[in-house]
Backbone as a printed PyTorch tensor [residue, N CA C, xyz], in Angstrom:
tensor([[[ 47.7990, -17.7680,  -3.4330],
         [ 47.2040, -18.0840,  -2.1510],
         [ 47.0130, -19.5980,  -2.0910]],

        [[ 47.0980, -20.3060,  -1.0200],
         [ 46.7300, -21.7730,  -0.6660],
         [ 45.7440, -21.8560,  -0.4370]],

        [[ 45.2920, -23.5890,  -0.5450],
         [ 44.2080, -24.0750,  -0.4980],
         [ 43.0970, -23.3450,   1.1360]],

        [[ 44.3760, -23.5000,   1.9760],
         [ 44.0980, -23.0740,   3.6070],
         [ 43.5870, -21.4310,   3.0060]],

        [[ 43.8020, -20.8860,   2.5800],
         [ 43.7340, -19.6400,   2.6900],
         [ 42.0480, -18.8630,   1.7850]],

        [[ 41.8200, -19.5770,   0.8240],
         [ 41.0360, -19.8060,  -0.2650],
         [ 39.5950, -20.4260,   0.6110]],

        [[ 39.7640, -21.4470,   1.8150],
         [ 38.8240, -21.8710,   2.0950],
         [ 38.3260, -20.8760,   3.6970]],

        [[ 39.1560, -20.3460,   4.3310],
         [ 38.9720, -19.3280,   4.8620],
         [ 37.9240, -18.1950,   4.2890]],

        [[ 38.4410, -17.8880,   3.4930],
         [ 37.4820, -17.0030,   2.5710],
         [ 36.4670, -16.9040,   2.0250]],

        [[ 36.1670, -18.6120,   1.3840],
         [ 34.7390, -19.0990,   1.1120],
         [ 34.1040, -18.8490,   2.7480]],

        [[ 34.3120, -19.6490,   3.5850],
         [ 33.5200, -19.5960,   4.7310],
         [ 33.3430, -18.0400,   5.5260]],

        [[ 34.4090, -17.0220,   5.6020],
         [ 33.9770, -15.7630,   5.9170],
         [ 32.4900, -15.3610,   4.6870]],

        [[ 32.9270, -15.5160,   3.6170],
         [ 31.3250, -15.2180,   2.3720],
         [ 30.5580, -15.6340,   2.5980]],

        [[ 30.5960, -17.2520,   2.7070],
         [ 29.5630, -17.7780,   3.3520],
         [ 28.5400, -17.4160,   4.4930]],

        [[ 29.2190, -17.5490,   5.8560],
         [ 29.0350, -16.5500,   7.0330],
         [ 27.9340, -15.4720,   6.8610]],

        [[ 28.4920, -14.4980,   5.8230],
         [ 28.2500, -13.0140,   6.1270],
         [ 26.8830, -12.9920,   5.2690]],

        [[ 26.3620, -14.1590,   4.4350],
         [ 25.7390, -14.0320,   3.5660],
         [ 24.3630, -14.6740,   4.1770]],

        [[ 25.1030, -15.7350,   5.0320],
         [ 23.6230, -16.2370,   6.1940],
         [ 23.6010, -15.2800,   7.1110]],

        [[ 24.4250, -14.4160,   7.7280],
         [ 23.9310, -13.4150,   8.5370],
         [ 23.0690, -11.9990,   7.6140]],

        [[ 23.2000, -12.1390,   6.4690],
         [ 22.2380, -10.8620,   6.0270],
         [ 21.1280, -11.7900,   5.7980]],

        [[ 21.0850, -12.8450,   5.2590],
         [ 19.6610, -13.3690,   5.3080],
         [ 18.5020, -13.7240,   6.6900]],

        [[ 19.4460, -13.5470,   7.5610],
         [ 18.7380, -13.6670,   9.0740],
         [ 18.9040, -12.4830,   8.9230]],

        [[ 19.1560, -12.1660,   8.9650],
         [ 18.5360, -10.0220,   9.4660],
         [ 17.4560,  -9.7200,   8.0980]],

        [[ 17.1820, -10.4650,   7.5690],
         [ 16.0770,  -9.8620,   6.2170],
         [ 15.0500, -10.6150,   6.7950]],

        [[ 15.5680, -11.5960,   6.9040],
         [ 14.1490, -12.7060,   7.3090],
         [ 13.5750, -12.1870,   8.8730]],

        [[ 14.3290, -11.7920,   9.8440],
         [ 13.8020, -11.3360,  10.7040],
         [ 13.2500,  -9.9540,  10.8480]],

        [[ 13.1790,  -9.4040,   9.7530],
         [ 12.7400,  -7.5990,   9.1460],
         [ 13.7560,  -6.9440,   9.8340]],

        [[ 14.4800,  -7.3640,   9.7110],
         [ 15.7020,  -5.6730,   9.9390],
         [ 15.8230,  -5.3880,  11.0710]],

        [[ 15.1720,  -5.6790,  12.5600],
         [ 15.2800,  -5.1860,  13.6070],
         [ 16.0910,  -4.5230,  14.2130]],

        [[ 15.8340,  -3.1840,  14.5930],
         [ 16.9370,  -2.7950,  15.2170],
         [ 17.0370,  -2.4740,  16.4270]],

        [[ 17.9160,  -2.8060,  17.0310],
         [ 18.7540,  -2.8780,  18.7370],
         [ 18.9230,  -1.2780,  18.9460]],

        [[ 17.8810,  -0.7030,  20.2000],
         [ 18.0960,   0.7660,  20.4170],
         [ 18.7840,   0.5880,  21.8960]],

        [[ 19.6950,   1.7120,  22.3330],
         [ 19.9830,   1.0420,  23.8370],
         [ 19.4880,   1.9920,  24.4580]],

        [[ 18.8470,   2.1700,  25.7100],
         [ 17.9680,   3.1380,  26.4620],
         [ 19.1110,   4.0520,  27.0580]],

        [[ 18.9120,   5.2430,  26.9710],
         [ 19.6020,   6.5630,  27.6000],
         [ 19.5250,   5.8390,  28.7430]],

        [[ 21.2250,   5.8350,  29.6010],
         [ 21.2340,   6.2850,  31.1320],
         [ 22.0990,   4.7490,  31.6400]],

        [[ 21.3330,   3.5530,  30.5380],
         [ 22.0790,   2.0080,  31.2730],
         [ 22.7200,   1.4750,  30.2580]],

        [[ 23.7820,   0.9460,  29.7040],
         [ 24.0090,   0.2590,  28.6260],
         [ 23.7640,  -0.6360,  28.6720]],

        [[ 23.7370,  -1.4590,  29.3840],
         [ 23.4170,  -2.9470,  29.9620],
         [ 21.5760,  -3.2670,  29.5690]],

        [[ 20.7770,  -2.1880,  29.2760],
         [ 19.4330,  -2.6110,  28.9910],
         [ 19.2880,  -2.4680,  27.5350]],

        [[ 18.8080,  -2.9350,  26.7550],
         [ 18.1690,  -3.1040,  25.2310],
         [ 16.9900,  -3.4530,  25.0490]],

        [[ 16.7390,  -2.4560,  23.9330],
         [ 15.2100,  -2.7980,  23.6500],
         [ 15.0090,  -2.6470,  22.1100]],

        [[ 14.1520,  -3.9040,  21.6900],
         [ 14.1530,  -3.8750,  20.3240],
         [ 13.0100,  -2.9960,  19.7910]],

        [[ 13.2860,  -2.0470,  19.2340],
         [ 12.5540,  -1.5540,  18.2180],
         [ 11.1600,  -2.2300,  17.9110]],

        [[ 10.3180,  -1.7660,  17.8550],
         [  9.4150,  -2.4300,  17.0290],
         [  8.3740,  -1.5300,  16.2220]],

        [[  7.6150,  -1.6700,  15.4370],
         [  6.5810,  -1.1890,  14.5670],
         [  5.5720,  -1.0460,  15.6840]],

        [[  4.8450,   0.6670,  15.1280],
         [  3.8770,   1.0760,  15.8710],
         [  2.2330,   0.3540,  15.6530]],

        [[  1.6870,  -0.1030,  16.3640],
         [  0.5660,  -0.9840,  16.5990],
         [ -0.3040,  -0.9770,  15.3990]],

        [[ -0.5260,  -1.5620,  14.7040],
         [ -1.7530,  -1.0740,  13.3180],
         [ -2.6990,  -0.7010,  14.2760]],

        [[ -3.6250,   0.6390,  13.1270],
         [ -4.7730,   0.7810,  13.8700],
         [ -5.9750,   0.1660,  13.5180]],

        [[ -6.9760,   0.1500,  14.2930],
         [ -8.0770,  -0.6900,  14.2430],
         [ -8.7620,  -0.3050,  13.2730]],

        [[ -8.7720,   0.6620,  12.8500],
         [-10.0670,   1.1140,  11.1780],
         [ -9.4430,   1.0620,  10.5820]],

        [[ -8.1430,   0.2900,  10.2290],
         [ -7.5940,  -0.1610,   8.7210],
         [ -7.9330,  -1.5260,   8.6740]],

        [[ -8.8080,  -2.3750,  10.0210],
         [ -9.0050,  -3.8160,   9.9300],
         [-10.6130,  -3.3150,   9.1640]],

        [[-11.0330,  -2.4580,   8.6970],
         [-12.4370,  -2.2620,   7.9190],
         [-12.6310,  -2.4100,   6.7740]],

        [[-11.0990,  -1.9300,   6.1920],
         [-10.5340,  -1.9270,   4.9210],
         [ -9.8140,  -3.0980,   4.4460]],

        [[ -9.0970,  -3.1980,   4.9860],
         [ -7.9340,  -4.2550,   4.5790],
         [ -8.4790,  -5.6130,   4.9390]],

        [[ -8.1510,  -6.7850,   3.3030],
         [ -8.1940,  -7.6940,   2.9990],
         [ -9.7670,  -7.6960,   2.2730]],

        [[ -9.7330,  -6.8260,   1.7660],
         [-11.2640,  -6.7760,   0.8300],
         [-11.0280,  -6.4450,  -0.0840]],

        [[-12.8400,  -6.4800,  -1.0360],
         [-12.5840,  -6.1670,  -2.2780],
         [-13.6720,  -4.8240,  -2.4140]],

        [[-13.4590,  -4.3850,  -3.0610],
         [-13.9010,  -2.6980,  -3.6110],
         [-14.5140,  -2.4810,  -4.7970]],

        [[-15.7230,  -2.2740,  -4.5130],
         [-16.0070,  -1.2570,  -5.9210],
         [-16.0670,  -0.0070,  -6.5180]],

        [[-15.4200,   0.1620,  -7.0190],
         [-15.4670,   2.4380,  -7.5920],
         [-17.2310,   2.7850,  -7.8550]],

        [[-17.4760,   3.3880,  -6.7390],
         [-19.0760,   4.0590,  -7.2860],
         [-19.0320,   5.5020,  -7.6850]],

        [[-18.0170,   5.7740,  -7.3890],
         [-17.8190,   7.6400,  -7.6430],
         [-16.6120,   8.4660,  -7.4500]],

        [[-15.8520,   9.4570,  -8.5930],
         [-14.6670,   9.6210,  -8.2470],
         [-15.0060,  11.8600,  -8.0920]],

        [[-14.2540,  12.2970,  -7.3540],
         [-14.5950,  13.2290,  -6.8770],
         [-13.2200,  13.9080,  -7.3470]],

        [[-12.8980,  14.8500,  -8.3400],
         [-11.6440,  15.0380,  -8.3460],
         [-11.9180,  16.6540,  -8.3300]],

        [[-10.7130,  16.9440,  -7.6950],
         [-10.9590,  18.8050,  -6.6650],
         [-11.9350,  19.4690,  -7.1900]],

        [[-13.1830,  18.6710,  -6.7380],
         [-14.6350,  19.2660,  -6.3750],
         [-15.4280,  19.0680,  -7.7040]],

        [[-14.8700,  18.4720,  -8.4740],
         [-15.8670,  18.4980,  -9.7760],
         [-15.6760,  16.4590,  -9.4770]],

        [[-17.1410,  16.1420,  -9.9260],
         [-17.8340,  15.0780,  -9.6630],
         [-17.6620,  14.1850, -10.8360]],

        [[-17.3340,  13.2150, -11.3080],
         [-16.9880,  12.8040, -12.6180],
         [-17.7210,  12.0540, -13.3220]],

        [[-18.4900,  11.7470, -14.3340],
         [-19.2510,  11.0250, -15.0240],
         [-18.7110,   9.7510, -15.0450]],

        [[-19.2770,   8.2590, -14.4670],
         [-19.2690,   7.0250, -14.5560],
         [-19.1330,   6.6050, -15.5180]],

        [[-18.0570,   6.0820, -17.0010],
         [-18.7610,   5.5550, -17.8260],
         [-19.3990,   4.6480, -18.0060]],

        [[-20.2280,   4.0700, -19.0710],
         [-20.8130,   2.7020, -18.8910],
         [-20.0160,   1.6440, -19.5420]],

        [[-18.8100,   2.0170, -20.6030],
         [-18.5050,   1.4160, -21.8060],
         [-17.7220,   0.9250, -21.0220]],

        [[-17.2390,   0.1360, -19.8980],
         [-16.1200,  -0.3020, -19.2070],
         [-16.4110,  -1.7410, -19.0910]],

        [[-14.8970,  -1.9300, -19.6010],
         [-14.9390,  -3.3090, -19.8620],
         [-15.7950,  -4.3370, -18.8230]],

        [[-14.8870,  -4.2780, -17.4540],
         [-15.4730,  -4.8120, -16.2310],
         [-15.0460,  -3.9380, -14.8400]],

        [[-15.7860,  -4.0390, -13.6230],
         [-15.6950,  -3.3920, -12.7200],
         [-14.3610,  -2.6730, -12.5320]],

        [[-14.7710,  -1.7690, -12.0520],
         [-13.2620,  -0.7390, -11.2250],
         [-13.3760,  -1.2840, -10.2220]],

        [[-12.3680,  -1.8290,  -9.5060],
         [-11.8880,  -2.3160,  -8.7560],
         [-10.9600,  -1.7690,  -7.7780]],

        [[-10.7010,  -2.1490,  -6.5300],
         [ -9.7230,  -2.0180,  -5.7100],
         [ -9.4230,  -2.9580,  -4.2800]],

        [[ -8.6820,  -3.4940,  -4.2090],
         [ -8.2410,  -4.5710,  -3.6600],
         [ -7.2540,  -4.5160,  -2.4790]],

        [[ -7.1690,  -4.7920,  -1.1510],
         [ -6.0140,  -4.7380,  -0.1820],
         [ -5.8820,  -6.0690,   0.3400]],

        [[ -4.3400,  -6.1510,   0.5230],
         [ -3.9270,  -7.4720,   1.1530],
         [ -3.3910,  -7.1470,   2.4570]],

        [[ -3.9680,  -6.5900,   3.7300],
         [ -3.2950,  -6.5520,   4.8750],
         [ -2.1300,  -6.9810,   5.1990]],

        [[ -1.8310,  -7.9050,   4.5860],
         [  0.0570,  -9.1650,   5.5770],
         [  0.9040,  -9.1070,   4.3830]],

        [[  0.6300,  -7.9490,   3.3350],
         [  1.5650,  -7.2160,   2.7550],
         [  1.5690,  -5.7920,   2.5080]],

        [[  0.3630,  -5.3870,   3.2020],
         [  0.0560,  -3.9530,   2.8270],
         [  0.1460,  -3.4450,   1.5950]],

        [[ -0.2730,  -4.1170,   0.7980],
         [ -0.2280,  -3.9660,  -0.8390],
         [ -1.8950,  -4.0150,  -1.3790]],

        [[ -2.3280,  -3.2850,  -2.3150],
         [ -3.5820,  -2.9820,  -2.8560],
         [ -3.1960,  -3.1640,  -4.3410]],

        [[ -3.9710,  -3.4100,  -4.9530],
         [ -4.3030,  -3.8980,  -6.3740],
         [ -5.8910,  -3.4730,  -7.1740]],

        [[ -5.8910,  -3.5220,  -8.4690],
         [ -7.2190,  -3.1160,  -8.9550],
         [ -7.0860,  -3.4750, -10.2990]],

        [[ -8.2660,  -2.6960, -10.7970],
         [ -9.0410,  -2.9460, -12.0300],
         [ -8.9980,  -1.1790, -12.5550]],

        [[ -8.3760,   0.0930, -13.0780],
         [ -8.7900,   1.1680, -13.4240],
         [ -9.3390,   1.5040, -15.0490]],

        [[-10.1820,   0.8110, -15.1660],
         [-11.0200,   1.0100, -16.6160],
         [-10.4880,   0.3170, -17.7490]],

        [[ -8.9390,   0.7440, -17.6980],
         [ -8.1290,  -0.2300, -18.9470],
         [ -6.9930,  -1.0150, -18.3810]],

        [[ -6.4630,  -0.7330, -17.4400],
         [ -5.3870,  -0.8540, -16.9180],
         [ -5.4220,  -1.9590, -15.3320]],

        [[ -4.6910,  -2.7990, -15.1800],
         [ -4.4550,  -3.2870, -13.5850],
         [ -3.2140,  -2.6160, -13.2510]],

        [[ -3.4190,  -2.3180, -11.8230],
         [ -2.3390,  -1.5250, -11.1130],
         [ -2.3000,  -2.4310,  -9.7690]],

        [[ -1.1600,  -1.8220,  -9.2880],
         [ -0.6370,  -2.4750,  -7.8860],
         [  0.1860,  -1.3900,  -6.7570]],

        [[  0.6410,  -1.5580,  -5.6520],
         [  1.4890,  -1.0550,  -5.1480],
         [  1.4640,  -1.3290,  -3.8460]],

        [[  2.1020,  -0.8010,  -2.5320],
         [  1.7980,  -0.6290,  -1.0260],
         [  0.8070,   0.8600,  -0.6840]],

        [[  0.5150,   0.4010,   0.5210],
         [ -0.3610,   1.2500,   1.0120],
         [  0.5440,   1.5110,   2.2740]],

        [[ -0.2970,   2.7520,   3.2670],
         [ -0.1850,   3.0330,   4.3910],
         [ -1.1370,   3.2250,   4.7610]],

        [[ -1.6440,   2.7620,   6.3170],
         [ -2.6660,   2.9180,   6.8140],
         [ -2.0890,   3.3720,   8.0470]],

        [[ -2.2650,   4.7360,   8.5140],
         [ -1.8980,   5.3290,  10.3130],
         [ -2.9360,   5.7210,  10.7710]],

        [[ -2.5820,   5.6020,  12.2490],
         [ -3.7580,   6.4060,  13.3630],
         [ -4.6040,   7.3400,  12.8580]],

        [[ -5.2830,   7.4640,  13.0250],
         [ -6.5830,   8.4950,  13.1030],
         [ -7.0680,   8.4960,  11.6970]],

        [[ -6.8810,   7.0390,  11.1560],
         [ -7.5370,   7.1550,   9.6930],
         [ -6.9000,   7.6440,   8.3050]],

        [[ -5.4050,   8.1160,   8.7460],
         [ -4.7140,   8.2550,   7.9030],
         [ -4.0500,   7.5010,   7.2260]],

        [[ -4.1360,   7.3280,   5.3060],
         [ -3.8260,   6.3490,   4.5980],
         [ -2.8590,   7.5400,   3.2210]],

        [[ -2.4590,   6.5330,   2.9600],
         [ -1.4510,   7.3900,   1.4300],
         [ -1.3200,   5.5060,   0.7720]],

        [[ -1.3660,   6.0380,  -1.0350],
         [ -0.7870,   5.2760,  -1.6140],
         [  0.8510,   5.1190,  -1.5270]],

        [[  1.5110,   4.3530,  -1.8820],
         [  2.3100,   4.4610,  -2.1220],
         [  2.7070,   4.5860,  -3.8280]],

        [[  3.7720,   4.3890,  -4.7130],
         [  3.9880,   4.4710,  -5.7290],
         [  2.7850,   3.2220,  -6.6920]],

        [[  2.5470,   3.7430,  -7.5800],
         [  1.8460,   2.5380,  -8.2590],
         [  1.7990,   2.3240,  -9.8940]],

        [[  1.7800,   0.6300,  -9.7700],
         [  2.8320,   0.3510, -11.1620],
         [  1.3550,  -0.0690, -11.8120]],

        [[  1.1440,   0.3330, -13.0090],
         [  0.2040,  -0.2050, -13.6840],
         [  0.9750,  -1.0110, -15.2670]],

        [[ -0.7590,  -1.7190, -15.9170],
         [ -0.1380,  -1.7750, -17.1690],
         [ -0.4500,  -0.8570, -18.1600]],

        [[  0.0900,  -0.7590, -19.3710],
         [  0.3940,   0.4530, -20.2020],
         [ -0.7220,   0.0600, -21.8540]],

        [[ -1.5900,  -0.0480, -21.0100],
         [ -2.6400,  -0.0310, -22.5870],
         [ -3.2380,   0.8570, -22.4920]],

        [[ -3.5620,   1.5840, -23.5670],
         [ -4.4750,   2.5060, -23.6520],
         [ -5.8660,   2.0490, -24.4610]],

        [[ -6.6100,   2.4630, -24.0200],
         [ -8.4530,   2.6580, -24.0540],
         [ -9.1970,   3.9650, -23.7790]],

        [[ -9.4460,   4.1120, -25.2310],
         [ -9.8120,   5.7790, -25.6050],
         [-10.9680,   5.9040, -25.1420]],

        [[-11.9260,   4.9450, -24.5030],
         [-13.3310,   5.2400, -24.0790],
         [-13.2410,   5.7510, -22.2690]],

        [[-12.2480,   5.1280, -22.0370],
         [-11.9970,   5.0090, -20.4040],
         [-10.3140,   5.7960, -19.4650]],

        [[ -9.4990,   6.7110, -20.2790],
         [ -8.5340,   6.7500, -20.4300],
         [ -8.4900,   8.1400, -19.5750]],

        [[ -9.4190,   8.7010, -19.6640],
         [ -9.5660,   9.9640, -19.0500],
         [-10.1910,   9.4650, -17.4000]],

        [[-10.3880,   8.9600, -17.6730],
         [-11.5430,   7.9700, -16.1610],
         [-10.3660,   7.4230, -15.3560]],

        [[ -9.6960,   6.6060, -16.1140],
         [ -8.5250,   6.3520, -15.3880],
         [ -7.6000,   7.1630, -14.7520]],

        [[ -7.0400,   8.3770, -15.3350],
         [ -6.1560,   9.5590, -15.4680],
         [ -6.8640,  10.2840, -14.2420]],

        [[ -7.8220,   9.8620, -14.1720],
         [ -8.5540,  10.7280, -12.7060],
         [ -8.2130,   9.5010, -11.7510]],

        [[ -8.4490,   8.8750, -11.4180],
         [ -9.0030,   7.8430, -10.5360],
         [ -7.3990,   7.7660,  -9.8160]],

        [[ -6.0300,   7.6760, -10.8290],
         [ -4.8050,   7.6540, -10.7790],
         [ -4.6820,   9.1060,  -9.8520]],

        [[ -4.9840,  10.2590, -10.2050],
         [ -4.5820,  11.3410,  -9.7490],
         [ -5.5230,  11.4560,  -8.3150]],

        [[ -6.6710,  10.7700,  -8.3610],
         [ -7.4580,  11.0560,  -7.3050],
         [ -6.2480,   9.9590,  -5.9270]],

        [[ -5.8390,   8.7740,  -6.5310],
         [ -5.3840,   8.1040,  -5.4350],
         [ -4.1060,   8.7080,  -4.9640]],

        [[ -3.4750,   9.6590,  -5.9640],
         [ -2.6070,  10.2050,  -5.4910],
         [ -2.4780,  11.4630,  -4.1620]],

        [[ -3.6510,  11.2990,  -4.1960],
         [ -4.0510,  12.7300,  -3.4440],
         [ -4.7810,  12.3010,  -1.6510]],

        [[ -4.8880,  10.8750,  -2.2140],
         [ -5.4580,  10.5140,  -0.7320],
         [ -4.7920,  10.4370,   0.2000]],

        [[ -5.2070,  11.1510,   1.5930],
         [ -4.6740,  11.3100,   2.3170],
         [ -5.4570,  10.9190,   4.0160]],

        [[ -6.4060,  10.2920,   3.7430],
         [ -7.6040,   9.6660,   4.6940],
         [ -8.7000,   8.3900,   4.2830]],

        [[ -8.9600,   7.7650,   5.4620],
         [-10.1250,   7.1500,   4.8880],
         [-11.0480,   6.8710,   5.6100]],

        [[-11.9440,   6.5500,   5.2060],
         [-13.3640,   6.4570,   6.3850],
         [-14.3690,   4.8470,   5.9390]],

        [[-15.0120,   4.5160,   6.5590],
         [-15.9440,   3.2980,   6.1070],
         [-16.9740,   3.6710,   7.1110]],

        [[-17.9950,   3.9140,   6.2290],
         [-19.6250,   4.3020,   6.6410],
         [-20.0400,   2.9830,   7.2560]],

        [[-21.1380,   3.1710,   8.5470],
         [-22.1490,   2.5680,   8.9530],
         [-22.8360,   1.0790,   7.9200]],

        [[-22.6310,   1.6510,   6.3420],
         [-23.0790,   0.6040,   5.6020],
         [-21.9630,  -0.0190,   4.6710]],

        [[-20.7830,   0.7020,   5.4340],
         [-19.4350,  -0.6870,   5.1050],
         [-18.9720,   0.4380,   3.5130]],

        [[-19.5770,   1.4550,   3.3720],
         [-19.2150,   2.0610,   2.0920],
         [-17.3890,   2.3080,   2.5830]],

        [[-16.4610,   2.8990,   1.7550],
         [-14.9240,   3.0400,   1.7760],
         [-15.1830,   4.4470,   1.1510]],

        [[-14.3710,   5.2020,   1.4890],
         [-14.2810,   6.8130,   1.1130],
         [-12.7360,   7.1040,   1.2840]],

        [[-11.8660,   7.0760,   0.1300],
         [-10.6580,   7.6690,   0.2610],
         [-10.8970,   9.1820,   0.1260]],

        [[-10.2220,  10.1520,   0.7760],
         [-10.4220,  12.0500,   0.8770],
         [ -9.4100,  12.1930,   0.7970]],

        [[ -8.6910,  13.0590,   0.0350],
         [ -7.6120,  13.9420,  -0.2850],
         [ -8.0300,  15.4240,   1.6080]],

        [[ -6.5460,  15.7430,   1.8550],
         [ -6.5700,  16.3750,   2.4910],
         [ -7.0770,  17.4750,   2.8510]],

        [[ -7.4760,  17.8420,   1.6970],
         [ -8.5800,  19.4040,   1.8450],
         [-10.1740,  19.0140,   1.6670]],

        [[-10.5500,  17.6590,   1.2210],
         [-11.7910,  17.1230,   1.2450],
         [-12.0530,  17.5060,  -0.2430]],

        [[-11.5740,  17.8200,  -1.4060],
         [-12.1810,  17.9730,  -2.1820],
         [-12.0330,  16.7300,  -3.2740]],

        [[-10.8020,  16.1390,  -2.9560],
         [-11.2280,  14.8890,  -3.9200],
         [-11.1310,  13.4910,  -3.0030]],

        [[-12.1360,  12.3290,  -3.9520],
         [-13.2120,  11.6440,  -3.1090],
         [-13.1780,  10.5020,  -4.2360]],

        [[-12.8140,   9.2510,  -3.6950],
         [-12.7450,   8.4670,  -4.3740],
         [-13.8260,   6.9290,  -3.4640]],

        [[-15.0700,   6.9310,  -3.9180],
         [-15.9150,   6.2270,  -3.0440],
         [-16.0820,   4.8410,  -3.6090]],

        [[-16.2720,   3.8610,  -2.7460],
         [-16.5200,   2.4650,  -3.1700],
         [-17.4420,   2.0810,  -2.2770]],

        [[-18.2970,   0.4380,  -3.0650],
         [-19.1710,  -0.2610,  -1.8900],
         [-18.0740,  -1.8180,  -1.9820]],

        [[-18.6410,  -2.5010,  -0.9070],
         [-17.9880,  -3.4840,  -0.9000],
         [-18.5720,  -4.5250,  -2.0220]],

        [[-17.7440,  -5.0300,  -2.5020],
         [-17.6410,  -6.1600,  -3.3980],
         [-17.9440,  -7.4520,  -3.0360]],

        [[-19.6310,  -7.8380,  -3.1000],
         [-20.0130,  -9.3000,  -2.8930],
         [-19.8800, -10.1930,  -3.6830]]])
């Protein structure tokens, strides 16, 4: 192949490689065309956050009580430092402190108070005083499926049948 032909090619790569980075950088948007006109377009967009995830999100959390399907769990005292839990709204990502371990991941927060973890990556030490505490707290967030913030700013993640309950106060 020639030089002419070789530089064609760089610049098609080139090209295609600033057009995926403008479609990442602009989140992916996608072009729907309305039943009935072709001539009208409308971009897609994300459904409105709701207003009681602005109660939650961008704070800090403390674990006062973990509720796992209906049995109430003993606090230990031997913990290193606070249980923690943490949200960053303008990434929808939460973070913490679970007895031995820091964890991370995304959240969801929808209408009517509905929240789910998403997957969550912790680190891998074990601590035989707090290990079972954790193993709940992990399974309790797995299960959440709501959330609420009391009159006195308390946070209450609820699993869908109400029996497990993962409660915090806010973190001054």
């Amino acid at each position: 192949m020639n030089n002419k032909g070789n530089l064609v090619i760089i610049i098609l790569v080139i090209a295609v490689a600033v057009l995926a980075w403008l479609f990442m950088a602009d989140g992916g948007s996608q072009q729907v065309i309305n039943s009935g006109n072709d001539q009208n377009q409308a971009i897609t967009e994300p459904p409105p956050p709701d207003p009681a995830s602005e109660k939650f999100a961008d704070n800090y959390w403390l674990l006062t009580s973990v509720t796992l399907d209906g049995a109430k769990l003993d606090m230990p005292m031997n913990v290193p430092k606070p249980l923690t839990l943490n949200f960053t709204k303008a990434t929808d990502s939460y973070g913490g402190f679970s007895g031995c371990n820091s964890f991370s991941g995304k959240y969801v927060a929808s209408a009517n108070s509905g929240f789910t973890f998403g997957a969550t990556a912790a680190t891998k030490m074990y601590c035989m005083e707090t290990s079972a505490l954790e193993s709940s707290i992990f399974s309790a967030m797995g299960q959440a499926a709501k959330f609420s913030v009391s009159q006195q700013g308390s946070l209450t993640l609820t699993s869908a049948d109400g029996k497990t309950k993962l409660e915090y106060k806010p973190a001054v």
